[in-house]
N, C-alpha and C positions, 0 to 999 in steps of 0.2 A: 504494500500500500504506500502511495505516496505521501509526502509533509504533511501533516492538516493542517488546515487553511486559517490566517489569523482573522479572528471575526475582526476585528479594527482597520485591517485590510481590505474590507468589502463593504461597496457601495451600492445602494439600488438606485437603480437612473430610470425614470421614465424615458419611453418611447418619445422623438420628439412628431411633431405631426407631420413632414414632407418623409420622413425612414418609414412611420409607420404605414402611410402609402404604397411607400416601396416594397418593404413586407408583405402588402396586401395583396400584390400582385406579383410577388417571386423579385423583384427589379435589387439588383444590390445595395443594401444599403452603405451611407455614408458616415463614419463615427470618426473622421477625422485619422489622429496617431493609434486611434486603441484598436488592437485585433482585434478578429473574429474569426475563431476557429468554429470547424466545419460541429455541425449541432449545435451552438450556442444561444442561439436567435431562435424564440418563439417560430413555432409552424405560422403559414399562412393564414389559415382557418382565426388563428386568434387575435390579426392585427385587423381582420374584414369583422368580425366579433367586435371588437374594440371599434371600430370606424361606424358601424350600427350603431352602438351605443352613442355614443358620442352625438352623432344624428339625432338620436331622441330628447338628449338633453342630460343625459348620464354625467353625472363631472367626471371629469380626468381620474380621478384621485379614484374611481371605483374601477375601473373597466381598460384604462391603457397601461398594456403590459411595462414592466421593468427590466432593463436590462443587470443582472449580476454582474458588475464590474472589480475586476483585481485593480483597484487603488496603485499597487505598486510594481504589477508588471503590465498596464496599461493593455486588461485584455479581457473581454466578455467572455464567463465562465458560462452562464446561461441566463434563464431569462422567468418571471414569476409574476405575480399578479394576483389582485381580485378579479373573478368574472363577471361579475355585477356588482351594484349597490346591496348594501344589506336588506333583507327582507324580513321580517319578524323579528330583528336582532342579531340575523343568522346572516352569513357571508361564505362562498365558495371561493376557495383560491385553489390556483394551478401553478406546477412550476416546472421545471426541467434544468437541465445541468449538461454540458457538453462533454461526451463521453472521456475524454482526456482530461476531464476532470474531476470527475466523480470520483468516490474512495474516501476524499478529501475534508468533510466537512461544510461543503458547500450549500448542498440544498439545506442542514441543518440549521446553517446561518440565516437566511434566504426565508425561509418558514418562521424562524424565531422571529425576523425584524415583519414580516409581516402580520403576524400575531401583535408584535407593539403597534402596528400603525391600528390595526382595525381595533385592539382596545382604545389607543386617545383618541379613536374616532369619535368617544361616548355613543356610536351607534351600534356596538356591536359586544354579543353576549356570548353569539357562536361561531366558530368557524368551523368549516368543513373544507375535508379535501377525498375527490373522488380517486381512488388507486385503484390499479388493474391490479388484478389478484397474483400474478404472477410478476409482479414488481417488487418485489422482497425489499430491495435497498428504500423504495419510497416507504414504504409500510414501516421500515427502523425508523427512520427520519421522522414521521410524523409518532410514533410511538413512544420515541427519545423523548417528544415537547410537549407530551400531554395528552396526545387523543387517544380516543375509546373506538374503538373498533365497533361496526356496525356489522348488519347481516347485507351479503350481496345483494345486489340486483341490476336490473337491464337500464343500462342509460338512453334517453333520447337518440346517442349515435346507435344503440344498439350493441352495446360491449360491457358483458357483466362486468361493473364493481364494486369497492367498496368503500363504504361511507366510514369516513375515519372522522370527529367529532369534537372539538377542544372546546369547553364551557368554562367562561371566567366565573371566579371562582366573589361571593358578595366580600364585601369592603376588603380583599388583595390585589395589590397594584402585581401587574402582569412580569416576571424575570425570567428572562430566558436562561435555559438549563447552559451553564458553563462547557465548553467542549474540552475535555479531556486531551493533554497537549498543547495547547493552544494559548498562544503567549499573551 
């Protein structure tokens, strides 16, 4: 396994709106000096996702993806987000991690800071995240930070999975689980 990853090292960057275009439509995106290794960058499906919303009037801050940036070797590890606005107090997030980087501590990072955003959102009680059942690595990651494991089932694309669950917890302020290693 390689280094894990120093969370103080890692940035989430919103999508800006002419890249996420770009995304929407396969076109390369432009981030300047910082890489982009192959997987790091949200699927397509999720910036045309993000561009609907946004259409409807969704704020930013619910619906356009993030990019996982390494702070200090100036390079998109992967990419996370809500997928909508919260709904009952409840909020879905997605995320991914560029296979050369995975092992790492990445998506643990990635998931922790979005658990703090949608707690100071004060809109938000619950989060979810949908994992395919044969994603072992995502299943630790969210398991690591608190969630309850659900019973499977068929999503809207039609791909059993599973509902993994993080419920803030009355009067505690939200701290992400320390990573083991990690400076």
């Amino acid at each position: 396994m390689s280094q894990v990853v120093d969370p103080e090292a890692i940035e989430l960057i919103p999508i800006d709106l002419p890249n996420l275009h770009r995304l929407a439509v396969c076109e390369p995106v432009d981030l300047g000096i910082i890489e982009i290794p192959d997987g790091a960058l949200p699927p397509a499906k999720v910036a045309v996702r993000a561009l609907a919303q946004l259409e409807l009037g969704i704020p930013a801050f619910w619906c356009v993806p993030l990019l996982i940036v390494s702070k200090s070797r100036q390079s998109v590890l992967g990419g996370c987000g809500f997928k909508t606005a919260p709904t009952h107090g409840a909020v879905e997030i997605s995320y991914g991690v560029a296979r050369s980087e995975r092992g790492r501590g990445v998506a643990t990072v990635a998931v922790g800071r979005l658990l703090q955003m949608a707690v100071s959102s004060g809109l938000v009680q619950e989060v979810v995240a949908h994992v395919l059942p044969r994603n072992m690595a995502s299943s630790r990651v969210v398991a690591r930070l608190g969630f309850l494991r659900g019973q499977p089932f068929v999503d809207t694309d039609g791909e059993t999975v599973v509902p993994w669950v993080w419920r803030s917890q009355p009067n505690s302020s939200f701290k992400p689980t320390p990573l083991r290693g990690a400076a």
